[in-house]
C-alpha positions in Angstrom: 115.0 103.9 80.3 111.8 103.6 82.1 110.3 100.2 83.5 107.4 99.5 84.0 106.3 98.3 88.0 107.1 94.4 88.4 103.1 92.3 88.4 104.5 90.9 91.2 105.5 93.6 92.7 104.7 94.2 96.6 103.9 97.0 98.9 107.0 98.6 101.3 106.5 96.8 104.4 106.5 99.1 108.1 109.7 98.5 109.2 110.8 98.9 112.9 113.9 101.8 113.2 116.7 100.3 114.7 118.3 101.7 117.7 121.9 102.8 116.4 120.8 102.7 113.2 120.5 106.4 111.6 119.7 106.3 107.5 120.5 109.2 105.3 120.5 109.7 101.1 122.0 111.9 98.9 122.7 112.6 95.0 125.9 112.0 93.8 124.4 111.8 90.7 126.4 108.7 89.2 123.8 108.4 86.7 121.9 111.6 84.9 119.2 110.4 87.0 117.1 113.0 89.2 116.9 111.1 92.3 119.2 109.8 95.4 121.7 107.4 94.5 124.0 107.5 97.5 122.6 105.5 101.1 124.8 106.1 104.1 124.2 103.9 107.0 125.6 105.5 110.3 126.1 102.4 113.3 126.4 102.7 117.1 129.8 101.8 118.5 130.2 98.3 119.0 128.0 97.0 116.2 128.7 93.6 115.0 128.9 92.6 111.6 129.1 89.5 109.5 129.1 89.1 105.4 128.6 87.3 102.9 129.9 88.1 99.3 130.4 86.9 95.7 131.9 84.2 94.6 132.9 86.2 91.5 136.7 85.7 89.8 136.3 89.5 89.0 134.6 90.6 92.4 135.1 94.7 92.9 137.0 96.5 95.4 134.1 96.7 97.4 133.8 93.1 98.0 137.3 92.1 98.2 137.9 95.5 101.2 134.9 94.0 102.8 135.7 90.0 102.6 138.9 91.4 104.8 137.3 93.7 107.0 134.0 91.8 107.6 136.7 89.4 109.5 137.5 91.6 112.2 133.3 91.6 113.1 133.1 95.7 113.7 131.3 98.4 111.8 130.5 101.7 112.1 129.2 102.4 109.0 127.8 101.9 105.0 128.0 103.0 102.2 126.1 102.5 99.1 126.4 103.6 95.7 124.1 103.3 92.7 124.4 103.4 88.9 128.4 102.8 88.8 129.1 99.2 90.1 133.3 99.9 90.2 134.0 96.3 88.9 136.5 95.6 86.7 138.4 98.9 86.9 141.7 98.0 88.9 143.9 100.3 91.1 141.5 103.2 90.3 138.1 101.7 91.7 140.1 101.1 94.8 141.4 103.8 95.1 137.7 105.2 94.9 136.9 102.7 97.9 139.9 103.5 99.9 138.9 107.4 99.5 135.5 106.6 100.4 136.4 105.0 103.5 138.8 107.7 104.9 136.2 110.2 103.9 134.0 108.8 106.6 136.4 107.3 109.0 137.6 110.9 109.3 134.0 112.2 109.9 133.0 109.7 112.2 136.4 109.0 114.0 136.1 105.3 113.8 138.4 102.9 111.7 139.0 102.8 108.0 137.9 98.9 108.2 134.6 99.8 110.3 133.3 101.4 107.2 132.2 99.4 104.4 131.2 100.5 100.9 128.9 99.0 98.3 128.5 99.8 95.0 126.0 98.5 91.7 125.5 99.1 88.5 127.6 99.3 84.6 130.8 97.0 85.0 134.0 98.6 83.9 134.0 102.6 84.7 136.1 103.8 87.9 133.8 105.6 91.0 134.2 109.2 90.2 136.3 110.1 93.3 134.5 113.6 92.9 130.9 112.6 92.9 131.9 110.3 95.9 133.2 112.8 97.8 130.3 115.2 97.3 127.9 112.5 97.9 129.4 111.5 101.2 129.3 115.6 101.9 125.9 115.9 101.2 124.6 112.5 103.4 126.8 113.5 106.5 124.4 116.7 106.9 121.4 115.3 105.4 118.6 114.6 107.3 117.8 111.2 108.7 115.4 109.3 106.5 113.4 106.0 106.7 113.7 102.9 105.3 111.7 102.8 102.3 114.1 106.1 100.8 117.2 104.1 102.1 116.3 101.6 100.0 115.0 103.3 97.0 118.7 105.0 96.6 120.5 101.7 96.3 118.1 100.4 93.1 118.9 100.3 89.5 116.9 98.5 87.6 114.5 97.4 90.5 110.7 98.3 89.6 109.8 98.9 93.5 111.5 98.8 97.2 112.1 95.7 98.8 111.9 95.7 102.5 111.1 92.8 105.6 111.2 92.8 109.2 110.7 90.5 112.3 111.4 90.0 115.9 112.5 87.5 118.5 112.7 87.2 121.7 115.7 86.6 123.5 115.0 85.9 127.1 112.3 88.9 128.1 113.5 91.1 125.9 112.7 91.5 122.2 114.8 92.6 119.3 114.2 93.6 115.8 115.4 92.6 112.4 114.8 95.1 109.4 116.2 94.3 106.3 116.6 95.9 102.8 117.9 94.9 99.7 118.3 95.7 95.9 118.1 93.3 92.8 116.5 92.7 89.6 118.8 90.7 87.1 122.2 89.6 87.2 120.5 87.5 90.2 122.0 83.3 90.4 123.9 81.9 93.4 126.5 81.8 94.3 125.2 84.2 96.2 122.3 85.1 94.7 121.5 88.3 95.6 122.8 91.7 94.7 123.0 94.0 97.4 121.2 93.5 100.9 121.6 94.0 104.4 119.9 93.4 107.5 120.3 96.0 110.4 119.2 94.6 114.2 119.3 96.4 117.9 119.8 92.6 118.9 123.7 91.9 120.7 125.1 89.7 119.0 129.0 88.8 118.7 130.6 88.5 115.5 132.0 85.1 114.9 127.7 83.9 115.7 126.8 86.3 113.4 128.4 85.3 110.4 127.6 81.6 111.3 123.8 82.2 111.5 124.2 84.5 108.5 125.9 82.3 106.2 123.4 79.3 107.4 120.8 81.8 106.8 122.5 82.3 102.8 122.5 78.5 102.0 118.5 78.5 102.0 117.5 81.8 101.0 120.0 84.0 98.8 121.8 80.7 97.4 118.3 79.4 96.8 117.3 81.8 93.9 118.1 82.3 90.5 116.7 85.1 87.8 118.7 84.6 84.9 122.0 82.2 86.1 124.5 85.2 85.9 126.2 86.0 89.3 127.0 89.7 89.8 130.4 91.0 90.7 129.6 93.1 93.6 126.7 90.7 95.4 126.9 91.2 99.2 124.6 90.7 102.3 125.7 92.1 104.8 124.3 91.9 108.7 125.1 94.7 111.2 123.7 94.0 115.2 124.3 97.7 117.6 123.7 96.0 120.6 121.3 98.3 121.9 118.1 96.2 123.0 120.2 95.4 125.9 119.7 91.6 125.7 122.2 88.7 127.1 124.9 88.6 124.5 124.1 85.4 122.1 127.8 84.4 122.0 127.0 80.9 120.5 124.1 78.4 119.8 124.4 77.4 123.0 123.2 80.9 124.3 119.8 81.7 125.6 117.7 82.8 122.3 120.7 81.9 119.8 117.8 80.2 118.1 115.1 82.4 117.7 117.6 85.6 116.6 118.8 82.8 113.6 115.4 82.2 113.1 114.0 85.6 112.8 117.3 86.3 110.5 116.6 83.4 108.1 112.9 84.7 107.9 114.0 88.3 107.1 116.8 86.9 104.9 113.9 84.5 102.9 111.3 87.5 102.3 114.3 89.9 100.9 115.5 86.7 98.4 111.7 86.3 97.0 111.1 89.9 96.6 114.1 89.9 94.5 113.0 87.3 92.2 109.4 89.0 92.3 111.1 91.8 90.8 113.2 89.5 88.0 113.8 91.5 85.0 110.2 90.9 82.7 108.8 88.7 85.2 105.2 87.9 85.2 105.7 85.0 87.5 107.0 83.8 90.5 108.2 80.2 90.3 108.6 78.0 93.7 110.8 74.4 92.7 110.0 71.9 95.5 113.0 68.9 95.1 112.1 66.1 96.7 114.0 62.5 97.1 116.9 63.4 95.7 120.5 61.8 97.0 121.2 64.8 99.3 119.9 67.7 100.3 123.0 69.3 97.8 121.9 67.3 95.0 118.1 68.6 95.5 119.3 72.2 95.0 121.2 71.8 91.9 118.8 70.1 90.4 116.4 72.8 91.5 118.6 75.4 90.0 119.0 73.5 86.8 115.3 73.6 86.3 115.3 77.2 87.5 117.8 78.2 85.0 116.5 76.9 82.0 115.3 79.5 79.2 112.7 76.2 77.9 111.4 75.8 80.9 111.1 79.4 81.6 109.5 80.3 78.7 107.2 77.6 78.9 105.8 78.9 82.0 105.9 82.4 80.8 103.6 80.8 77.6 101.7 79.4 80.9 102.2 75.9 79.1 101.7 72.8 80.7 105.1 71.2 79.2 106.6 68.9 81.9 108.9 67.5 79.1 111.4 69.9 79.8 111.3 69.9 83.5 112.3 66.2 82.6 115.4 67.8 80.0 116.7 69.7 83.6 116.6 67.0 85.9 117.9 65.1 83.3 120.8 67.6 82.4 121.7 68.5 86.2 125.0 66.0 86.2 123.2 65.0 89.6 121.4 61.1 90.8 118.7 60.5 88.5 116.4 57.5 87.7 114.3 58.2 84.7 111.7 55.5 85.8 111.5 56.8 89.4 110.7 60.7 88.0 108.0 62.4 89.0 106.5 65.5 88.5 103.7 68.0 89.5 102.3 71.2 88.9 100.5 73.1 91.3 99.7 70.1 93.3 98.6 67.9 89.8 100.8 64.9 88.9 101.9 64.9 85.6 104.1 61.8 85.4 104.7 59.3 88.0 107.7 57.1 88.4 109.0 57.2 85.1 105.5 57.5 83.1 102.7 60.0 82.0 99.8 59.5 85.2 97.1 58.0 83.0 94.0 59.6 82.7 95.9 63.1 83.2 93.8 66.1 82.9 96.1 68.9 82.0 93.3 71.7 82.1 94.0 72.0 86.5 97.2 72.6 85.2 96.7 75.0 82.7 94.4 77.0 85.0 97.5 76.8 87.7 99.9 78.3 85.0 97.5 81.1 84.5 98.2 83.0 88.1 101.0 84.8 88.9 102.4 81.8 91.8 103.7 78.5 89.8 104.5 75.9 92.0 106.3 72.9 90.7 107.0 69.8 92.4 110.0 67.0 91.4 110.5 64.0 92.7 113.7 61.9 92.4 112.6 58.5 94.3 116.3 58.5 95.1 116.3 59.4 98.7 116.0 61.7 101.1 117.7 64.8 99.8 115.1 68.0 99.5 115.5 71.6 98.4 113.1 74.8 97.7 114.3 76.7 94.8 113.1 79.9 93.8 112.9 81.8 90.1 110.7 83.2 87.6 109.6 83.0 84.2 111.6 84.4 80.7 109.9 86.8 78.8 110.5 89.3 76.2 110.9 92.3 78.8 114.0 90.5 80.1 115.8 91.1 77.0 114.3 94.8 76.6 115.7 95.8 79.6 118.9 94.4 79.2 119.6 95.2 75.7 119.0 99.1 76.5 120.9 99.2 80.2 123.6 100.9 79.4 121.7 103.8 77.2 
């Protein structure tokens, strides 16, 4: 099935390498596909890592190996695996995992829980152990690539690489953040992406990691939503090797703690709007400003109930101007609500204010707003102090065109 490149698409980024970071790809041909569907990550000694994963009922081996191992805050390695997700096929798909994992522990001499393995695509058909093991051959003698092929291995049905970087400074020395990450559809919190990770030469222990990490999540990856479906193998994933040679950031209390969780939610925030940039059909990018609401919680459901709605999707898609059904989410949400404190805007016009249609509303602003490819809409609850930023994008008929034909 070919797709066509996302309107939103954007341009690979130039992405720092990270010391104790070396990339490779290979075909293991999970798909009859002629490209690289295998990325293997190998880590320095001593990297840290902290996770986030899927809040799934029918998670895959992957995630529930790495929801243990992620605990222990080591890594020496990834894995991932394109075209053949490993969900929802039992003692088999672990087994797959488990023979993954010796495969490289073996090669690298490092623990079986240092090496974590990721996997996307069709639900319900076991790894083939062969093409796993052949693929693992292959990238342990490949030759080192960079970022953009990394991440171009780990796509499915992504129309173009998603990549982000920055840097902070802790104390005099400065560390990097790169970040890559996968996703198209199947994309709602909670978490909301597919795969990502974010790879950094910063030291950083474990147990901080997954804190700034999973603060990182709650705005960013937990913040989007293409389609309200959450995938069974989502996972972010953060690995620091510990080679810049800062001051270990132990805690928040430590020297640069700060700007490292900084830089990380910035790199976390650019990979979560690329996905939805890349949302199955999309032809635009929607930002949901919540405002007033009871809490900040409150704000983002309500923002995701807007998000997730196919009438107000499609409305934007139809770039029309109908705040009636931005009213039918709030209203809907099961959160606070005061009909007659309501209001809403659209790129910066208000449409209704505290309960009633602004008189003398010109809706042709609006219109022209709805007509670019960056919709900006604006609620607010008159409740309280409660805000969120949501992110989605419209519904249009290349959403169902690519999904009725992704198995074929």
């Amino acid at each position: 099935m070919d797709i066509a490149r996302s309107p939103l698409a954007r341009p690979f980024p130039e992405l720092p390498p990270i010391a104790g970071v070396t990339l490779r790809v290979a075909r293991a041909q999970y798909k009859t596909w002629d490209r690289c569907d295998l990325t293997f990550a190998e880590l320095a000694e001593g990297t840290s890592v902290a996770g986030v994963f899927t809040k799934s009922a029918c998670a895959s081996s992957e995630v529930e190996l790495g929801r243990e191992a992620v605990k222990l805050g080591r890594a020496r390695a990834l894995i991932v695996n394109a075209g053949n997700s490993n969900a929802f096929t039992g003692w088999r798909g672990r087994e797959a995992v488990e023979a993954i994992q010796a495969q490289v522990s073996a090669a690298l001499g490092c623990g079986v829980d240092e090496v974590f393995v990721s996997s996307t695509g069709v639900i319900g058909v076991p790894l083939p152990k062969d093409k796993a093991r052949a693929g693992i051959e292959a990238a342990l003698v490949a030759e080192p690539c960079g970022w953009e092929d990394a991440t171009n291995a780990i796509g499915t049905t992504d129309t173009f690489a998603k990549g982000a970087g920055a840097s902070a400074m802790i104390g005099d020395t400065r560390v990097e953040l790169a970040g890559i990450i996968k996703g198209s559809g199947m994309i709602a919190p909670d978490m909301a992406t597919m795969l990502g990770y974010v790879f950094t030469d910063a030291n950083v222990a474990p147990a901080f990691l997954q804190d700034a990490l999973e603060r990182a999540n709650a705005a960013t990856f937990s913040c989007i939503t293409v389609d309200g479906d959450t995938s069974t193998s989502d996972t972010v994933m953060v690995f620091a090797t510990g080679q810049a040679g800062n001051a270990r950031i132990d805690s928040w209390d430590s020297p640069g703690a700060d700007a490292f969780a900084a830089a990380l939610a910035d790199v976390c925030r650019q990979l979560a709007q690329l996905v939805v940039r890349d949302g199955e059909g999309a032809a635009k990018f929607i930002t949901i400003r919540v405002s007033g609401a009871a809490s900040d919680g409150s704000a983002r459901r309500i923002g995701l109930a807007i998000a997730n709605s196919p009438l107000v999707k499609t409305a934007i898609a139809g770039e029309d101007a109908n705040w009636g059904r931005v009213v039918m989410a709030v209203g809907k949400a099961g959160e606070p609500a005061d009909r007659d404190k309501l209001s809403i805007a659209f790129g910066g016009v208000w449409a209704a204010r505290d309960g009633l249609p602004v008189e003398g509303y010109d809706e042709a602003p609006v219109t022209a707003h709805l007509k670019g490819e960056d919709i900006d809409i604006a609620v607010d609850l008159g409740l309280g102090e409660g805000r969120a930023t949501v992110w989605t994008c419209d519904l249009t008929h290349g959403y169902i065109a690519i999904n009725a034909d992704y198995r074929s």
